[in-house]
C-alpha positions in Angstrom: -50.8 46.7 -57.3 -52.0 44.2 -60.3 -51.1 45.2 -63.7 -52.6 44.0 -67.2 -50.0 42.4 -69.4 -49.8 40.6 -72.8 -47.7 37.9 -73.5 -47.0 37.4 -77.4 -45.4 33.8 -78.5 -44.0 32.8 -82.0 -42.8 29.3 -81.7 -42.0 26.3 -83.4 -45.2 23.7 -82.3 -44.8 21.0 -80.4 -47.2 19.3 -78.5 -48.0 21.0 -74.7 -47.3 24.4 -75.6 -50.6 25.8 -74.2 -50.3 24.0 -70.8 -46.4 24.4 -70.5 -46.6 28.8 -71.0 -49.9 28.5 -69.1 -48.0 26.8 -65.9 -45.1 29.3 -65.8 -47.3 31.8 -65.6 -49.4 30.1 -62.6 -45.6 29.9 -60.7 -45.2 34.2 -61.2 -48.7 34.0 -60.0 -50.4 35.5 -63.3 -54.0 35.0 -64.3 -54.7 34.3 -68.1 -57.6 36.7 -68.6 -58.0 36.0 -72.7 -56.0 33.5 -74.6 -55.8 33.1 -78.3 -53.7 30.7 -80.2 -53.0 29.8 -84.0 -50.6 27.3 -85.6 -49.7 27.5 -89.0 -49.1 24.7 -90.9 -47.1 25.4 -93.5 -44.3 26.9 -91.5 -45.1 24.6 -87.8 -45.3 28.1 -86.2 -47.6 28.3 -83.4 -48.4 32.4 -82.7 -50.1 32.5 -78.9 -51.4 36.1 -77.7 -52.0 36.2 -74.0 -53.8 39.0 -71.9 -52.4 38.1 -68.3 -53.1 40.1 -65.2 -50.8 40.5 -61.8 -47.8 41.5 -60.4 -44.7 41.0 -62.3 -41.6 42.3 -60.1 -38.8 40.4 -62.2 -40.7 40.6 -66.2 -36.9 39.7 -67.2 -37.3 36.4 -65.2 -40.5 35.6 -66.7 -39.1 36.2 -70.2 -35.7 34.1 -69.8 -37.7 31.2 -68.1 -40.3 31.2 -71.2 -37.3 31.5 -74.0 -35.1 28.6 -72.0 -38.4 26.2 -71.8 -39.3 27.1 -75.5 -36.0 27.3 -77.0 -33.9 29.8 -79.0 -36.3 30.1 -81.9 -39.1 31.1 -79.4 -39.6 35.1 -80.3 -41.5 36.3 -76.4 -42.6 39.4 -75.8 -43.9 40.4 -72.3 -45.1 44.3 -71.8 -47.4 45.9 -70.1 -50.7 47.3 -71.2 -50.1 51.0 -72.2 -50.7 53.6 -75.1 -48.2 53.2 -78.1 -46.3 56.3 -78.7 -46.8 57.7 -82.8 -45.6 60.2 -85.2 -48.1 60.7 -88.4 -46.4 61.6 -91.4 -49.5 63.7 -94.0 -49.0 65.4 -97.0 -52.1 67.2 -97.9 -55.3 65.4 -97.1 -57.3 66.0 -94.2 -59.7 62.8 -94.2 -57.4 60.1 -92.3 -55.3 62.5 -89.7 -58.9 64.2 -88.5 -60.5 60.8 -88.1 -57.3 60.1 -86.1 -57.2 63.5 -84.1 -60.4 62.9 -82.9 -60.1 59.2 -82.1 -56.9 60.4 -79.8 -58.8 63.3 -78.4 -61.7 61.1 -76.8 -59.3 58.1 -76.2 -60.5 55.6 -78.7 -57.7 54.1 -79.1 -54.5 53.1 -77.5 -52.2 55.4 -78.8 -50.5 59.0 -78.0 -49.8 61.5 -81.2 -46.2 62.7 -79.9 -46.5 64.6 -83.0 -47.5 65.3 -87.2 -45.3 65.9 -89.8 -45.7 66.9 -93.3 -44.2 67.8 -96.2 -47.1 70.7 -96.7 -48.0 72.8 -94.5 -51.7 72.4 -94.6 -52.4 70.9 -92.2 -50.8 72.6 -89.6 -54.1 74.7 -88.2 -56.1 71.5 -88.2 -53.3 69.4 -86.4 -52.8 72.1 -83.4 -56.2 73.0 -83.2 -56.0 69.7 -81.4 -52.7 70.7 -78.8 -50.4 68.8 -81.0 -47.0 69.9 -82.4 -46.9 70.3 -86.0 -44.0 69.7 -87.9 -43.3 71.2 -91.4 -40.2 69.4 -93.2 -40.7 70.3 -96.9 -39.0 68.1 -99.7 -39.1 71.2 -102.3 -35.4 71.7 -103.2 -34.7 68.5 -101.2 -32.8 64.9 -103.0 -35.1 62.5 -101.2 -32.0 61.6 -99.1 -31.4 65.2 -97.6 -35.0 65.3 -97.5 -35.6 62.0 -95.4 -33.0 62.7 -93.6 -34.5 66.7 -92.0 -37.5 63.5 -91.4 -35.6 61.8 -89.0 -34.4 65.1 -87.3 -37.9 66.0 -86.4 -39.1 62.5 -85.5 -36.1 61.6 -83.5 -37.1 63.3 -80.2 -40.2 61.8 -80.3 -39.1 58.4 -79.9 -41.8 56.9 -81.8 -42.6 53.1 -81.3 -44.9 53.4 -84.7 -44.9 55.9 -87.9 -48.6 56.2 -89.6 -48.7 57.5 -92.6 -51.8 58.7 -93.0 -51.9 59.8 -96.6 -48.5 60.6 -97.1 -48.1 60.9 -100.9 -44.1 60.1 -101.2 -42.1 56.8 -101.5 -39.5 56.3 -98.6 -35.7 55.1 -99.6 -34.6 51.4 -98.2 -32.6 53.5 -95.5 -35.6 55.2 -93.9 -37.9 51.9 -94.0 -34.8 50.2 -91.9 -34.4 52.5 -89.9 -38.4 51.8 -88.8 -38.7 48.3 -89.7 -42.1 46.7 -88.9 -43.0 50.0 -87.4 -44.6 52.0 -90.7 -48.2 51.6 -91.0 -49.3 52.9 -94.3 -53.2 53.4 -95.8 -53.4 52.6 -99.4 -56.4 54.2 -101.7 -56.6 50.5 -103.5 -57.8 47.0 -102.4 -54.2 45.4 -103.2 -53.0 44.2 -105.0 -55.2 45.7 -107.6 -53.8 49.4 -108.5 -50.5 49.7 -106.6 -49.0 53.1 -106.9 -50.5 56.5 -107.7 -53.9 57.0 -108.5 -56.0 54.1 -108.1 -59.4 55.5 -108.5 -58.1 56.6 -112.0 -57.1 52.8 -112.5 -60.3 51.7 -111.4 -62.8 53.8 -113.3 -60.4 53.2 -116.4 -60.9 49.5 -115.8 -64.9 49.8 -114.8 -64.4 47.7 -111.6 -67.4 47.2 -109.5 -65.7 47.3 -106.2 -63.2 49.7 -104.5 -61.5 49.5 -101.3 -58.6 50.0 -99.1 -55.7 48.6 -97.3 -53.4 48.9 -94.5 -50.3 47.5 -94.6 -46.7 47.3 -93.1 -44.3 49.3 -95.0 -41.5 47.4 -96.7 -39.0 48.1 -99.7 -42.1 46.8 -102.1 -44.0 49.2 -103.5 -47.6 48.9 -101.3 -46.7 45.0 -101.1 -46.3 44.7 -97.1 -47.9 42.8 -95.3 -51.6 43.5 -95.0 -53.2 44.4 -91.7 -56.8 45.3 -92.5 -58.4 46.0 -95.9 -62.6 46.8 -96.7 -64.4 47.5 -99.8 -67.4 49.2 -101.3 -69.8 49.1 -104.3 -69.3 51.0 -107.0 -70.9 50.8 -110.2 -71.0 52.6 -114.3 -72.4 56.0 -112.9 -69.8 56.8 -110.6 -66.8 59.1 -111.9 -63.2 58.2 -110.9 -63.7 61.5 -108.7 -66.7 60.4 -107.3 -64.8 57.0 -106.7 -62.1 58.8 -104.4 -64.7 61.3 -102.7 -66.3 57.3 -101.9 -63.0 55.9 -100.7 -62.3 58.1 -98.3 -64.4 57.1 -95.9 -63.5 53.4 -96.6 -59.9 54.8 -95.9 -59.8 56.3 -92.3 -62.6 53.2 -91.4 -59.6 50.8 -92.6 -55.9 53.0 -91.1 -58.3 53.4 -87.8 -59.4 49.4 -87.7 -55.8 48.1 -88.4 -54.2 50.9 -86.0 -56.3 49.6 -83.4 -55.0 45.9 -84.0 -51.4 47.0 -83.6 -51.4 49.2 -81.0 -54.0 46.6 -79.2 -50.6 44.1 -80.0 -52.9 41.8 -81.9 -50.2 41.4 -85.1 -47.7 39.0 -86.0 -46.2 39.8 -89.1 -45.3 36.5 -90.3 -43.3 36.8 -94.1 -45.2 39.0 -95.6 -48.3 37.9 -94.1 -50.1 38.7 -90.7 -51.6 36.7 -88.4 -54.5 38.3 -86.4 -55.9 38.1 -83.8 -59.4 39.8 -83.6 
Protein backbone atom coordinates (compact mmCIF):
# COMPACT_ATOMS: atom_id res chain seq x y z
CA UNK A 1 0.00 0.00 0.00
CA UNK A 2 1.36 3.68 -1.12
CA UNK A 3 2.01 6.03 1.69
CA UNK A 4 2.43 9.95 1.67
CA UNK A 5 5.72 11.08 2.97
CA UNK A 6 7.70 14.35 3.33
CA UNK A 7 11.15 14.61 2.90
CA UNK A 8 12.79 17.76 4.75
CA UNK A 9 16.58 18.91 3.60
CA UNK A 10 18.86 21.51 5.28
CA UNK A 11 22.04 21.47 3.33
CA UNK A 12 24.92 23.38 2.43
CA UNK A 13 24.22 24.45 -1.67
CA UNK A 14 25.89 23.16 -4.22
CA UNK A 15 24.97 23.05 -7.58
CA UNK A 16 22.53 19.67 -8.62
CA UNK A 17 20.98 19.38 -5.42
CA UNK A 18 17.40 19.28 -6.87
CA UNK A 19 18.17 16.60 -9.49
CA UNK A 20 20.63 14.59 -7.24
CA UNK A 21 17.61 14.08 -4.08
CA UNK A 22 15.11 13.94 -6.88
CA UNK A 23 16.99 10.73 -8.53
CA UNK A 24 17.36 8.82 -5.32
CA UNK A 25 14.10 9.02 -4.75
CA UNK A 26 13.19 7.76 -8.47
CA UNK A 27 15.64 4.49 -7.49
CA UNK A 28 13.13 3.79 -4.05
CA UNK A 29 10.54 4.25 -6.59
CA UNK A 30 8.94 7.59 -4.96
CA UNK A 31 6.84 10.13 -6.75
CA UNK A 32 7.53 13.86 -5.87
CA UNK A 33 3.96 15.09 -5.48
CA UNK A 34 4.97 18.94 -4.33
CA UNK A 35 8.46 20.26 -4.14
CA UNK A 36 9.55 23.53 -2.63
CA UNK A 37 13.00 24.81 -2.31
CA UNK A 38 14.89 27.96 -0.78
CA UNK A 39 18.60 28.87 -0.49
CA UNK A 40 19.68 31.36 1.74
CA UNK A 41 22.37 33.41 0.90
CA UNK A 42 23.79 34.50 3.73
CA UNK A 43 24.45 31.26 5.38
CA UNK A 44 24.71 28.97 1.57
CA UNK A 45 21.88 26.81 3.22
CA UNK A 46 19.58 25.40 0.81
CA UNK A 47 16.12 24.22 2.89
CA UNK A 48 14.14 21.65 0.33
CA UNK A 49 10.55 20.33 1.57
CA UNK A 50 9.32 17.43 -0.37
CA UNK A 51 5.78 15.75 -0.32
CA UNK A 52 6.69 12.12 -1.84
CA UNK A 53 4.24 9.35 -2.31
CA UNK A 54 5.01 5.27 -2.36
CA UNK A 55 6.21 2.54 -0.64
CA UNK A 56 9.15 2.94 1.54
CA UNK A 57 10.06 -0.70 3.09
CA UNK A 58 13.70 0.36 4.30
CA UNK A 59 12.95 4.60 5.19
CA UNK A 60 16.50 4.00 7.07
CA UNK A 61 18.07 3.19 3.62
CA UNK A 62 16.61 6.10 2.05
CA UNK A 63 17.87 8.32 4.87
CA UNK A 64 21.59 7.00 5.05
CA UNK A 65 21.87 7.00 1.09
CA UNK A 66 20.57 10.93 1.14
CA UNK A 67 23.00 11.91 4.30
CA UNK A 68 26.12 9.86 2.46
CA UNK A 69 25.41 11.70 -1.03
CA UNK A 70 24.80 15.13 0.80
CA UNK A 71 27.35 14.95 3.37
CA UNK A 72 27.56 15.10 7.26
CA UNK A 73 26.15 18.64 7.50
CA UNK A 74 23.05 17.47 5.47
CA UNK A 75 20.12 17.55 8.50
CA UNK A 76 17.27 14.77 6.47
CA UNK A 77 14.30 14.06 7.78
CA UNK A 78 11.99 11.36 6.20
CA UNK A 79 8.43 10.52 8.09
CA UNK A 80 5.40 9.75 7.13
CA UNK A 81 2.33 11.86 6.89
CA UNK A 82 0.40 11.62 10.28
CA UNK A 83 -1.23 13.73 13.14
CA UNK A 84 1.38 15.31 15.58
CA UNK A 85 0.81 14.30 19.07
CA UNK A 86 0.24 17.84 21.66
CA UNK A 87 -0.08 18.74 25.18
CA UNK A 88 -1.57 22.48 25.64
CA UNK A 89 -0.46 24.15 28.59
CA UNK A 90 -3.53 27.31 29.62
CA UNK A 91 -3.80 29.25 32.46
CA UNK A 92 -6.99 31.01 32.44
CA UNK A 93 -8.26 32.20 29.08
CA UNK A 94 -10.66 30.38 27.09
CA UNK A 95 -10.17 32.23 23.56
CA UNK A 96 -7.16 30.16 21.97
CA UNK A 97 -7.68 26.46 23.65
CA UNK A 98 -11.65 26.65 22.34
CA UNK A 99 -10.58 27.71 18.87
CA UNK A 100 -8.24 24.78 19.17
CA UNK A 101 -10.81 22.25 20.71
CA UNK A 102 -12.98 22.73 18.01
CA UNK A 103 -10.38 22.72 15.17
CA UNK A 104 -9.31 19.07 16.69
CA UNK A 105 -12.94 18.05 17.09
CA UNK A 106 -13.77 18.46 13.21
CA UNK A 107 -10.21 17.55 12.15
CA UNK A 108 -8.87 20.76 10.89
CA UNK A 109 -5.78 20.29 11.54
CA UNK A 110 -3.15 17.69 11.79
CA UNK A 111 -2.79 17.27 15.31
CA UNK A 112 -4.19 14.94 18.37
CA UNK A 113 -4.76 16.81 21.97
CA UNK A 114 -3.21 13.90 24.17
CA UNK A 115 -4.16 16.22 26.74
CA UNK A 116 -4.55 20.15 28.63
CA UNK A 117 -2.85 21.34 31.46
CA UNK A 118 -3.13 24.30 33.57
CA UNK A 119 -2.12 25.87 36.35
CA UNK A 120 -6.06 27.01 37.09
CA UNK A 121 -8.49 24.95 37.02
CA UNK A 122 -10.90 26.78 34.83
CA UNK A 123 -10.80 25.37 32.23
CA UNK A 124 -11.32 22.04 33.06
CA UNK A 125 -15.35 21.86 32.17
CA UNK A 126 -14.64 23.46 28.78
CA UNK A 127 -11.59 21.08 28.01
CA UNK A 128 -13.62 17.65 28.85
CA UNK A 129 -16.66 18.82 27.60
CA UNK A 130 -14.66 17.91 24.52
CA UNK A 131 -13.46 13.97 25.69
CA UNK A 132 -10.10 15.30 26.65
CA UNK A 133 -8.13 14.72 29.92
CA UNK A 134 -7.66 17.72 31.94
CA UNK A 135 -4.82 18.20 33.99
CA UNK A 136 -4.66 20.55 37.03
CA UNK A 137 -0.90 21.25 38.22
CA UNK A 138 -1.14 24.40 40.28
CA UNK A 139 2.05 26.53 41.00
CA UNK A 140 0.41 28.13 44.32
CA UNK A 141 2.83 27.22 47.10
CA UNK A 142 5.21 25.87 44.29
CA UNK A 143 9.22 27.43 43.61
CA UNK A 144 8.90 27.36 39.86
CA UNK A 145 11.30 24.42 39.86
CA UNK A 146 9.03 21.99 42.11
CA UNK A 147 6.38 23.55 40.14
CA UNK A 148 7.74 22.72 36.53
CA UNK A 149 8.84 19.82 37.59
CA UNK A 150 4.78 18.20 38.85
CA UNK A 151 4.65 19.73 34.75
CA UNK A 152 6.69 17.26 33.49
CA UNK A 153 5.00 14.49 35.67
CA UNK A 154 1.78 15.03 33.94
CA UNK A 155 3.12 15.61 30.44
CA UNK A 156 5.42 12.76 30.51
CA UNK A 157 2.93 9.95 29.68
CA UNK A 158 1.77 11.76 26.94
CA UNK A 159 4.79 11.70 24.95
CA UNK A 160 4.20 14.84 23.28
CA UNK A 161 6.06 15.69 19.98
CA UNK A 162 4.87 19.61 20.52
CA UNK A 163 3.80 21.75 23.81
CA UNK A 164 1.32 24.82 22.81
CA UNK A 165 0.90 27.19 25.02
CA UNK A 166 -2.05 28.60 24.40
CA UNK A 167 -2.18 31.53 26.73
CA UNK A 168 -0.16 30.28 29.40
CA UNK A 169 0.61 33.25 31.61
CA UNK A 170 4.08 31.99 33.27
CA UNK A 171 7.75 32.08 32.17
CA UNK A 172 9.45 28.58 31.88
CA UNK A 173 13.15 28.04 33.54
CA UNK A 174 16.17 27.10 30.88
CA UNK A 175 15.67 23.45 32.25
CA UNK A 176 12.11 22.98 31.07
CA UNK A 177 12.70 24.81 27.51
CA UNK A 178 15.65 22.06 27.09
CA UNK A 179 13.97 19.59 28.00
CA UNK A 180 11.42 20.59 24.80
CA UNK A 181 13.68 22.30 22.62
CA UNK A 182 12.22 23.49 19.32
CA UNK A 183 9.02 21.83 20.40
CA UNK A 184 7.16 24.98 22.50
CA UNK A 185 4.93 26.85 20.37
CA UNK A 186 3.88 29.96 22.30
CA UNK A 187 1.07 32.82 21.18
CA UNK A 188 2.11 36.25 22.13
CA UNK A 189 -0.65 39.21 22.69
CA UNK A 190 2.00 41.70 20.89
CA UNK A 191 3.30 42.12 17.25
CA UNK A 192 7.14 41.53 18.40
CA UNK A 193 9.17 42.88 19.06
CA UNK A 194 7.01 45.69 20.15
CA UNK A 195 5.76 45.01 23.90
CA UNK A 196 7.54 41.85 25.05
CA UNK A 197 6.36 40.67 28.41
CA UNK A 198 3.15 41.25 30.29
CA UNK A 199 0.55 43.41 29.20
CA UNK A 200 0.93 44.57 25.86
CA UNK A 201 -2.39 46.12 25.20
CA UNK A 202 -1.57 48.29 28.30
CA UNK A 203 1.85 49.20 26.43
CA UNK A 204 0.11 49.93 23.35
CA UNK A 205 -2.77 52.17 24.43
CA UNK A 206 -0.04 53.97 26.64
CA UNK A 207 1.91 54.50 23.53
CA UNK A 208 -1.30 55.36 21.18
CA UNK A 209 -0.14 52.88 18.44
CA UNK A 210 -2.35 52.45 15.50
CA UNK A 211 -1.79 48.85 14.97
CA UNK A 212 -1.98 45.68 17.23
CA UNK A 213 -1.17 42.20 16.52
CA UNK A 214 0.10 38.90 17.47
CA UNK A 215 2.81 36.40 17.12
CA UNK A 216 3.64 32.86 17.30
CA UNK A 217 6.91 31.91 18.03
CA UNK A 218 9.26 29.04 19.15
CA UNK A 219 10.06 29.14 22.70
CA UNK A 220 13.66 29.82 23.73
CA UNK A 221 15.50 31.13 26.87
CA UNK A 222 14.64 34.92 25.45
CA UNK A 223 11.87 36.45 26.79
CA UNK A 224 9.13 36.18 23.64
CA UNK A 225 12.36 36.46 21.22
CA UNK A 226 12.10 32.88 19.37
CA UNK A 227 11.92 32.54 16.33
CA UNK A 228 8.71 33.74 14.69
CA UNK A 229 6.35 31.36 12.90
CA UNK A 230 3.30 33.44 12.06
CA UNK A 231 2.33 36.96 13.21
CA UNK A 232 -1.08 39.35 11.84
CA UNK A 233 -2.24 42.66 12.79
CA UNK A 234 -5.28 44.87 13.10
CA UNK A 235 -6.26 48.56 13.12
CA UNK A 236 -6.67 50.30 16.03
CA UNK A 237 -7.16 53.85 16.48
CA UNK A 238 -7.62 56.98 19.65
CA UNK A 239 -11.20 55.61 20.56
CA UNK A 240 -10.31 52.33 21.46
CA UNK A 241 -9.48 51.56 25.35
CA UNK A 242 -6.49 49.34 26.18
CA UNK A 243 -9.45 46.92 27.17
CA UNK A 244 -11.16 47.20 24.17
CA UNK A 245 -7.59 46.58 22.51
CA UNK A 246 -7.30 43.11 24.13
CA UNK A 247 -11.18 42.16 23.66
CA UNK A 248 -9.82 43.06 19.71
CA UNK A 249 -6.74 40.89 19.88
CA UNK A 250 -8.17 38.02 20.78
CA UNK A 251 -9.45 37.03 17.81
CA UNK A 252 -6.14 38.17 15.98
CA UNK A 253 -4.65 35.63 18.65
CA UNK A 254 -6.28 32.05 18.05
CA UNK A 255 -6.32 33.29 13.94
CA UNK A 256 -2.35 33.51 14.44
CA UNK A 257 -1.45 30.13 17.28
CA UNK A 258 -4.07 28.15 14.72
CA UNK A 259 -2.18 29.51 11.29
CA UNK A 260 1.31 28.81 12.62
CA UNK A 261 0.20 25.40 14.39
CA UNK A 262 -1.01 24.38 11.10
CA UNK A 263 2.58 25.19 9.51
CA UNK A 264 4.33 22.97 12.02
CA UNK A 265 2.34 20.21 12.34
CA UNK A 266 1.92 20.39 8.35
CA UNK A 267 6.13 20.19 8.74
CA UNK A 268 6.48 23.38 6.77
CA UNK A 269 9.19 24.97 9.39
CA UNK A 270 12.82 25.23 9.43
CA UNK A 271 13.91 27.05 12.30
CA UNK A 272 17.02 28.43 11.02
CA UNK A 273 18.94 30.78 14.05
CA UNK A 274 16.44 32.44 15.30
CA UNK A 275 14.62 32.74 12.11
CA UNK A 276 12.17 30.47 10.15
CA UNK A 277 12.06 29.51 6.87
CA UNK A 278 8.47 28.77 5.52
CA UNK A 279 7.13 27.16 3.34
CA UNK A 280 3.48 28.14 2.66
Amino acid sequence: MENRYRLLIETDDQKGLIHTVSGILLQHGLNIEQNSEFVEKESNRFFMRTEVSGVVSEGAALVDELQSTLGQSAQIRLQRQRKKRVVILVTKEHHCIGDLLLRHRYNEMEFEIAAVVGNYDHLADLVEGFGIAYHHVSHEGHTRESHEAALVAAIAPYEPEYLVLAKYMRILTPDFVARYENRIINIHHSFLPAFIGANPYRQAYDRGVKIIGATAHFVTNDLDEGPIIAQSILPVDHTHSAVEMARAGKDVEKQVLSKALRLVFDDRVFIHGNRTIIFE
